[in-house]
N, CA, C and O of each residue as an XYZ file, in Angstrom:
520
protein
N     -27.494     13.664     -6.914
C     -26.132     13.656     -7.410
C     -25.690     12.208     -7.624
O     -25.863     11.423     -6.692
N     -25.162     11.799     -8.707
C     -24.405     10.432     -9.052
C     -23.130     10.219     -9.232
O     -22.430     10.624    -10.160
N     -22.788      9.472     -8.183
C     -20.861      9.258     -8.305
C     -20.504      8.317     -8.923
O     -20.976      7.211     -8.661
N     -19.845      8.437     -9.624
C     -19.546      7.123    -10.898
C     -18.452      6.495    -10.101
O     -17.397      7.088     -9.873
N     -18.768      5.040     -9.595
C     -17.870      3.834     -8.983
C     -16.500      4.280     -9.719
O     -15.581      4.637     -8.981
N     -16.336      4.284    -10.833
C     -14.768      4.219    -11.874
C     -14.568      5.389    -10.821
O     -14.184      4.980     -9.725
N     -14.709      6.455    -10.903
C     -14.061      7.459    -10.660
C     -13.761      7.700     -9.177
O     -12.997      8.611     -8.858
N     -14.389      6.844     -8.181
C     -13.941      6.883     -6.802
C     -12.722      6.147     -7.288
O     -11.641      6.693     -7.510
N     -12.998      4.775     -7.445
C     -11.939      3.771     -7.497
C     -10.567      4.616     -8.279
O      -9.554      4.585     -7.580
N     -10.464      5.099     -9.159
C      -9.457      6.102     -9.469
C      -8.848      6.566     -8.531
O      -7.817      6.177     -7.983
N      -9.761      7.767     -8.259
C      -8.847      8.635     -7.094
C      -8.322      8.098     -6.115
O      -7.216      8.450     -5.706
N      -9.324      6.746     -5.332
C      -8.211      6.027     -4.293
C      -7.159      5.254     -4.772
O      -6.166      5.177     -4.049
N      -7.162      4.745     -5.692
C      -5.865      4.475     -6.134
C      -4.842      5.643     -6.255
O      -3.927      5.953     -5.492
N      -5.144      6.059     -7.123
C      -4.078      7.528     -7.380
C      -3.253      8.115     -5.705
O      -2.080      8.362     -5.425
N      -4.616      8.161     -4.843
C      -4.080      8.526     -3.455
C      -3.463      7.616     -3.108
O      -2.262      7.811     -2.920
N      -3.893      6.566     -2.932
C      -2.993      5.587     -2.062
C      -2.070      5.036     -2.623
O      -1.220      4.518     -1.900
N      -1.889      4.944     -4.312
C      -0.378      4.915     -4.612
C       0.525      5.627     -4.495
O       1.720      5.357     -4.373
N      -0.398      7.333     -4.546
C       1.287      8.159     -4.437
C       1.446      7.377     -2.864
O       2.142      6.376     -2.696
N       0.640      8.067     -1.758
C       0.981      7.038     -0.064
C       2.151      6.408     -0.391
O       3.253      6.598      0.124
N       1.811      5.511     -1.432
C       2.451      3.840     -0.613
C       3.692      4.440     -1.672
O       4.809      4.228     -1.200
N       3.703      4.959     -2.656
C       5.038      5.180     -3.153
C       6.130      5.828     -2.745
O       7.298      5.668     -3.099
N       5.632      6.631     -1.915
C       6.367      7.934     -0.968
C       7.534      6.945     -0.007
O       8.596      7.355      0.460
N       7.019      5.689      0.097
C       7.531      4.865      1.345
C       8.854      4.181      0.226
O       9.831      3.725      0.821
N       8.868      4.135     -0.866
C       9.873      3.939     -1.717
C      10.998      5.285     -1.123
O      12.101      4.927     -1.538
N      11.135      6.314     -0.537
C      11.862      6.454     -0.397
C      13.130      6.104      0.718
O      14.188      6.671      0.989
N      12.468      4.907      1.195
C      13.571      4.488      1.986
C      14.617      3.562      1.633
O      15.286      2.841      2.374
N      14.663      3.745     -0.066
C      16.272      3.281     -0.692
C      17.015      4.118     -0.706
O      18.061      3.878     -1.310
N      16.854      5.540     -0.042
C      17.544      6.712     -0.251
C      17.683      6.812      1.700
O      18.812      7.011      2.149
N      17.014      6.726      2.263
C      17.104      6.802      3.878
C      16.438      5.990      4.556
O      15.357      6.229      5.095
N      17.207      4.687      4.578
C      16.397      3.761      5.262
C      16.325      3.943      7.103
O      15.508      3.351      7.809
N      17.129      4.667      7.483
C      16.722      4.792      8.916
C      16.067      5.321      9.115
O      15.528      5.107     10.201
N      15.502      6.539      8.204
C      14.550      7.600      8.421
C      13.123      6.677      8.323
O      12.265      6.668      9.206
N      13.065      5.960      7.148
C      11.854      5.010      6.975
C      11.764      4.366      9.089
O      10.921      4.608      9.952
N      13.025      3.564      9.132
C      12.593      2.854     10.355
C      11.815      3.776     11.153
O      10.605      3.748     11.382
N      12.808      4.702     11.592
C      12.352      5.499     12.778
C      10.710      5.853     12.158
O       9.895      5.416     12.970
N      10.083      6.460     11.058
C       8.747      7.132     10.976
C       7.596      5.615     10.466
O       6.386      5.836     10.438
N       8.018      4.450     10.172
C       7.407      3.074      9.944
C       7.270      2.467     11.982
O       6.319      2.367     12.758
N       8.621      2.236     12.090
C       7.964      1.186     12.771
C       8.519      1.677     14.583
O       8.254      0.996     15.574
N       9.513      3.328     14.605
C       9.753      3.964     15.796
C      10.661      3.499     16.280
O      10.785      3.512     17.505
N      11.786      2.820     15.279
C      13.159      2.276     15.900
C      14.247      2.259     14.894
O      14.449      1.404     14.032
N      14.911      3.335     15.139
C      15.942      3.307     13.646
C      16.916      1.998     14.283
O      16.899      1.665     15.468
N      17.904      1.238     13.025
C      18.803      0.775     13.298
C      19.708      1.230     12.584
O      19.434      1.654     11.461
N      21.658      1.256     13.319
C      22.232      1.170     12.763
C      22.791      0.319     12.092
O      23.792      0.569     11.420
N      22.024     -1.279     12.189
C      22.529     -2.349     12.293
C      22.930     -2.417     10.429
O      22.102     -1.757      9.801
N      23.807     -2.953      9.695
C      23.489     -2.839      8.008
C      23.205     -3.822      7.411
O      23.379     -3.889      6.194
N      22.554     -5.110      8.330
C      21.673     -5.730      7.594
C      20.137     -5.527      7.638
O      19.400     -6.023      6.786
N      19.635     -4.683      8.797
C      18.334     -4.119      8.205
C      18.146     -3.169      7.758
O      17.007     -2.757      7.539
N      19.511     -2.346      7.407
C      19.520     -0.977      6.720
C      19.159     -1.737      5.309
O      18.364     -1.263      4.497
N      19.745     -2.789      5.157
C      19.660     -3.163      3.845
C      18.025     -3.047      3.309
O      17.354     -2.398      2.508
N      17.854     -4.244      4.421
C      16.569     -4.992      4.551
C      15.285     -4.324      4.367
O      14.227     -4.821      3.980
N      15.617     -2.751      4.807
C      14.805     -1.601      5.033
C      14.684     -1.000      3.483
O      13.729     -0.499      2.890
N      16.334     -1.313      3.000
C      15.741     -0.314      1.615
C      14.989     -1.510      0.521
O      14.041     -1.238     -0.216
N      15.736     -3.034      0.629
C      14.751     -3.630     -0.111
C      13.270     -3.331     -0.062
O      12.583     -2.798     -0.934
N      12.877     -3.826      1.254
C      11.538     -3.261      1.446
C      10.777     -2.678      1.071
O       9.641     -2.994      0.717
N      11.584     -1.157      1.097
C      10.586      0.140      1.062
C      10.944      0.480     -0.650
O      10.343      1.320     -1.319
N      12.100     -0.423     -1.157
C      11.853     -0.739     -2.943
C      10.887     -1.313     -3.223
O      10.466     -0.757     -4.237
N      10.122     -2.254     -2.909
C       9.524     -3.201     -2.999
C       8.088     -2.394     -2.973
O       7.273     -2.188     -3.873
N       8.106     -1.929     -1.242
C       6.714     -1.239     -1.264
C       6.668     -0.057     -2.524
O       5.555     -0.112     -3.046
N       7.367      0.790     -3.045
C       7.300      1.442     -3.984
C       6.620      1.326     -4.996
O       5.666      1.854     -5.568
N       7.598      0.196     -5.131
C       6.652     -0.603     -7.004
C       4.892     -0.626     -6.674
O       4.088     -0.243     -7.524
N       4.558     -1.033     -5.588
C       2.942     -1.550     -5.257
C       2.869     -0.285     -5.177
O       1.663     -0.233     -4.937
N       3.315      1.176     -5.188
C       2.470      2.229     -5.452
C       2.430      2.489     -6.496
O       1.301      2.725     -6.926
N       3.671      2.601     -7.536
C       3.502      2.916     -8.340
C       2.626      2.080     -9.374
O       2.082      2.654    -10.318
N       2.509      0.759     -9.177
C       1.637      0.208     -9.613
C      -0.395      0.464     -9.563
O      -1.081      0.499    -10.585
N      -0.748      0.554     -8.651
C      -1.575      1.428     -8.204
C      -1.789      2.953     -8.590
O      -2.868      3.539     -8.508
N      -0.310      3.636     -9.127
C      -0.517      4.777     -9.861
C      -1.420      4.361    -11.447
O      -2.405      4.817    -12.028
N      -0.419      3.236    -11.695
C      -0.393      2.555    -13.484
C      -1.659      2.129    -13.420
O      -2.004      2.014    -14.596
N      -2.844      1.729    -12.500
C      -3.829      0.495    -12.365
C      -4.403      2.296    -12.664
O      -4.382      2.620    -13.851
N      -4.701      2.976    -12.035
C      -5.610      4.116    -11.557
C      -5.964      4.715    -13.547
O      -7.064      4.901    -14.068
N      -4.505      4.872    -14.216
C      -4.540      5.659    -15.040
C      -4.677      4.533    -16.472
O      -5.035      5.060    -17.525
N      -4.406      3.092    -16.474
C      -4.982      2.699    -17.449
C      -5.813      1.546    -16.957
O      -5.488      0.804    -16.029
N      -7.056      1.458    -17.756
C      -8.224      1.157    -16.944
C      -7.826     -0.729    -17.656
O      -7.965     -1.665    -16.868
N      -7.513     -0.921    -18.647
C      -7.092     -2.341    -18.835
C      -5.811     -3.208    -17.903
O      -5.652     -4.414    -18.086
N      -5.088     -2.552    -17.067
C      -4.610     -3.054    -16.226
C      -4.872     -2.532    -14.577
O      -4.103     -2.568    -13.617
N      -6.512     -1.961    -14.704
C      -6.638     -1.599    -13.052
C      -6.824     -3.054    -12.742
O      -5.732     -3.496    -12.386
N      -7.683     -3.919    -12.727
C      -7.676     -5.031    -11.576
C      -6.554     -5.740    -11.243
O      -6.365     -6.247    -10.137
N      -5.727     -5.793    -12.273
C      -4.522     -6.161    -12.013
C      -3.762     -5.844    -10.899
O      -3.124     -6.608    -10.176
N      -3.893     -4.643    -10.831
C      -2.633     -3.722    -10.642
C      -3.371     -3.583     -8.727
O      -2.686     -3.840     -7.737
N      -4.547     -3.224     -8.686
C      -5.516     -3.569     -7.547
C      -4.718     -4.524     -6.887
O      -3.882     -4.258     -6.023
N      -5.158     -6.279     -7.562
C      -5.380     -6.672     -7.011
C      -3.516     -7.432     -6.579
O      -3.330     -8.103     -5.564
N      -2.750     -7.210     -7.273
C      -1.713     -7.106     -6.636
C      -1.127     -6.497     -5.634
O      -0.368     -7.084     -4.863
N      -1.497     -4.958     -5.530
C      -0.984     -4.000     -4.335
C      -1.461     -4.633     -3.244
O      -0.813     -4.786     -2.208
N      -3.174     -5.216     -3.528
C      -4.177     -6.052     -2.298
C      -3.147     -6.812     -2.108
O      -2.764     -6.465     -0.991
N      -2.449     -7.624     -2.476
C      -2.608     -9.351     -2.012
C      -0.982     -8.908     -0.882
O      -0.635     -9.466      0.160
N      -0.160     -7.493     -1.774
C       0.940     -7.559     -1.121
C       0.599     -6.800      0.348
O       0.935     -7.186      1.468
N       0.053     -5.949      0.093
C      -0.828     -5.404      1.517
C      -1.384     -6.199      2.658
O      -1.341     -6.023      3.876
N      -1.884     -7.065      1.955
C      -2.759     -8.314      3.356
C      -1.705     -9.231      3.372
O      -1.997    -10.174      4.108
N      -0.704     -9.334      2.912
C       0.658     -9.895      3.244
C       1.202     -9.184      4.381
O       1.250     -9.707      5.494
N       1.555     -8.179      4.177
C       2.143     -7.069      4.777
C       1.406     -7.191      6.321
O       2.075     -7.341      7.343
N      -0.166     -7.094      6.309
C      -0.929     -6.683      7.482
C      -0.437     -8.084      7.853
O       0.686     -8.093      8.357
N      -0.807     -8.811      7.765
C      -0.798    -10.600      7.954
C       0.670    -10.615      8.991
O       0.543    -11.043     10.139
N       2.195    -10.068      8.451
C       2.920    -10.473      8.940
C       3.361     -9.391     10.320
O       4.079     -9.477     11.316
N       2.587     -8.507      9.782
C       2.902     -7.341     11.314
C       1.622     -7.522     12.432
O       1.500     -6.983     13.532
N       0.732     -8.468     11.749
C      -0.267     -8.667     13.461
C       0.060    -10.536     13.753
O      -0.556    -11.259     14.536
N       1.012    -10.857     12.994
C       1.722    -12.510     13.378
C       2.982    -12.055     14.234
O       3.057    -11.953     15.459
N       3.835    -11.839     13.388
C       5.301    -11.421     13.847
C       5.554    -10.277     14.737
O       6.110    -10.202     15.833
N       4.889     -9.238     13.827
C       5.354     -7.951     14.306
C       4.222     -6.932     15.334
O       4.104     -5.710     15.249
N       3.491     -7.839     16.267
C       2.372     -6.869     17.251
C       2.773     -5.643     18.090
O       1.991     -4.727     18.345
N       4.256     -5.707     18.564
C       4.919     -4.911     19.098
C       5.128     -3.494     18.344
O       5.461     -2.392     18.779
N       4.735     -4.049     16.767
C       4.591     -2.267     16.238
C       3.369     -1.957     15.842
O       3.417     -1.007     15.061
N       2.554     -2.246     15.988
C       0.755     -2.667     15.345
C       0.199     -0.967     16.093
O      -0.805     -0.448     15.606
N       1.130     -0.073     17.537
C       0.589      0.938     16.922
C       1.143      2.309     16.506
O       0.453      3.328     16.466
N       2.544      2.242     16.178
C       3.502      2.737     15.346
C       2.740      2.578     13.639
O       2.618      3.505     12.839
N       2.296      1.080     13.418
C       1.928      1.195     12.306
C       0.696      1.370     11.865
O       0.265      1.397     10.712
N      -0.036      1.532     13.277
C      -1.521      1.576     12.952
C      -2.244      2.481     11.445
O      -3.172      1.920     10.861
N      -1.760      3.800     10.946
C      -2.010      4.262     10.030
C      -2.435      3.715      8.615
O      -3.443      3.573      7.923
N      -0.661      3.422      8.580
C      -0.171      2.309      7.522
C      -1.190      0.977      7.559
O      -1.601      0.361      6.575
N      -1.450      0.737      8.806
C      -2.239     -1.135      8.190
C      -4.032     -0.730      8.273
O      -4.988     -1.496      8.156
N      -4.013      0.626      8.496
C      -5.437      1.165      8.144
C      -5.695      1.295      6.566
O      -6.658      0.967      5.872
N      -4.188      2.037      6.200
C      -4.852      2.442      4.385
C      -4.588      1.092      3.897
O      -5.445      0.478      3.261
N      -3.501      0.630      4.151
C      -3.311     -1.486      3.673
C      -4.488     -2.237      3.536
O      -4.632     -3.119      2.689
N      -5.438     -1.855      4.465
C      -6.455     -2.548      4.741
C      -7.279     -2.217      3.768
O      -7.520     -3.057      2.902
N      -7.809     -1.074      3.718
C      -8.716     -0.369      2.942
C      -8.619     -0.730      1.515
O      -9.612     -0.793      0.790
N      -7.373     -0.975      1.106
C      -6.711     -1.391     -0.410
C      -7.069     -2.708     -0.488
O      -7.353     -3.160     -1.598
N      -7.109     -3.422      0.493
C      -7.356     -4.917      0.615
C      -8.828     -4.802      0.545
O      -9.203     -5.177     -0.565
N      -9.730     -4.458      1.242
C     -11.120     -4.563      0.835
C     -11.517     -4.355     -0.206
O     -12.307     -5.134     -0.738
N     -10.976     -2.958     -0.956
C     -11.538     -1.940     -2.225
C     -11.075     -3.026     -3.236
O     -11.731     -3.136     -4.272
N      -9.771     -4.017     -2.990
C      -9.686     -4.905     -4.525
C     -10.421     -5.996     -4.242
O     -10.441     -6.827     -5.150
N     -11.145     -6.304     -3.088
C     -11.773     -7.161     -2.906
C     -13.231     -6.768     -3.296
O     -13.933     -7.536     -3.954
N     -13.630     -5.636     -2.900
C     -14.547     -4.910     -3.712
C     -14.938     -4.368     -5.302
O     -15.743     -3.688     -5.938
N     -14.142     -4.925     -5.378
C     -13.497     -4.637     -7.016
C     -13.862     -6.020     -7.648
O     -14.570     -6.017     -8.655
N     -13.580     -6.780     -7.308
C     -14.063     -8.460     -7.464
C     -14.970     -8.780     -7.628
O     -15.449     -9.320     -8.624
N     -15.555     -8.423     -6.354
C     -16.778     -9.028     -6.217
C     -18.290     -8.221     -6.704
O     -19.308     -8.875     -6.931
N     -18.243     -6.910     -6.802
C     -19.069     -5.629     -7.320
C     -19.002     -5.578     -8.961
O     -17.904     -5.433     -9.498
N     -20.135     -5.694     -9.704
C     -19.922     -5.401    -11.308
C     -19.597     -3.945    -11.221
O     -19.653     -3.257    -10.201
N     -19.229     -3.541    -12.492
C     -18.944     -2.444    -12.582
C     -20.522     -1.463    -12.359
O     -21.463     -1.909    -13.015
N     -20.847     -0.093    -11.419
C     -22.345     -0.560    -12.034
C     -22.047      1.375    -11.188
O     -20.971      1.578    -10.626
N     -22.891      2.279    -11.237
C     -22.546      3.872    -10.978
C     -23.482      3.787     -9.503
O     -24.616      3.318     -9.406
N     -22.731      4.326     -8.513
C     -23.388      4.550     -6.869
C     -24.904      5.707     -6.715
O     -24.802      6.923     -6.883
N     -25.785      5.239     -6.486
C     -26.512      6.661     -6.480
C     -26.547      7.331     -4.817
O     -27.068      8.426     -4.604
């Protein structure tokens, strides 16, 4: 049986953008994001804010990752942006933020995985897995 590289790399994108897009909905309920992200809602309303920028922010990097998956002239792009904001992301929650590392453990598992696969993406010609 032969798995064509394009077509893994697809579907994990496709998956892990809807993922990471789903987390866009915390411009609509950002306490709900806190409490199921990081296990501490606030009422405070500057990280309510802070929370929906955020989880705007993380949105776009899914939906981008949707856009990379479905047109193949802007997948590395689109890769390797979600990557760079992801190993940002991991970077500042095992610097700053260790106290939630396992609240977020999930989250900086698929982060990670996105970070290798565009790094894998780089460095791998395009070429079919046997």
């Amino acid at each position: 049986m032969t798995i064509n590289k394009e077509k893994l790399l697809i579907l994990f994108m496709l998956v892990t953008g809807v993922m990471t897009t789903l987390v866009g909905l915390g411009l609509l309920a950002p306490a709900q994001v806190q409490q199921a992200m990081f296990g501490a809602p606030s009422d405070n309303s500057s990280a309510l804010l802070l929370t929906r920028a955020w989880s705007g922010l993380v949105g776009l990097m899914g939906i981008l990752l949707i856009i990379g998956a479905r047109r193949p002239a802007l997948r590395t792009f689109c890769l390797n942006v979600s990557g760079g904001s992801k190993a940002m992301f991991i970077g500042v929650i095992l610097i700053w933020g260790q106290a939630y590392v396992p609240t977020l453990a999930g989250a900086l598992f698929i982060d990670a995985l996105v970070v290798l696969v565009a790094i894998a993406n780089q460095v791998q010609p395009a070429q079919r897995l046997t």
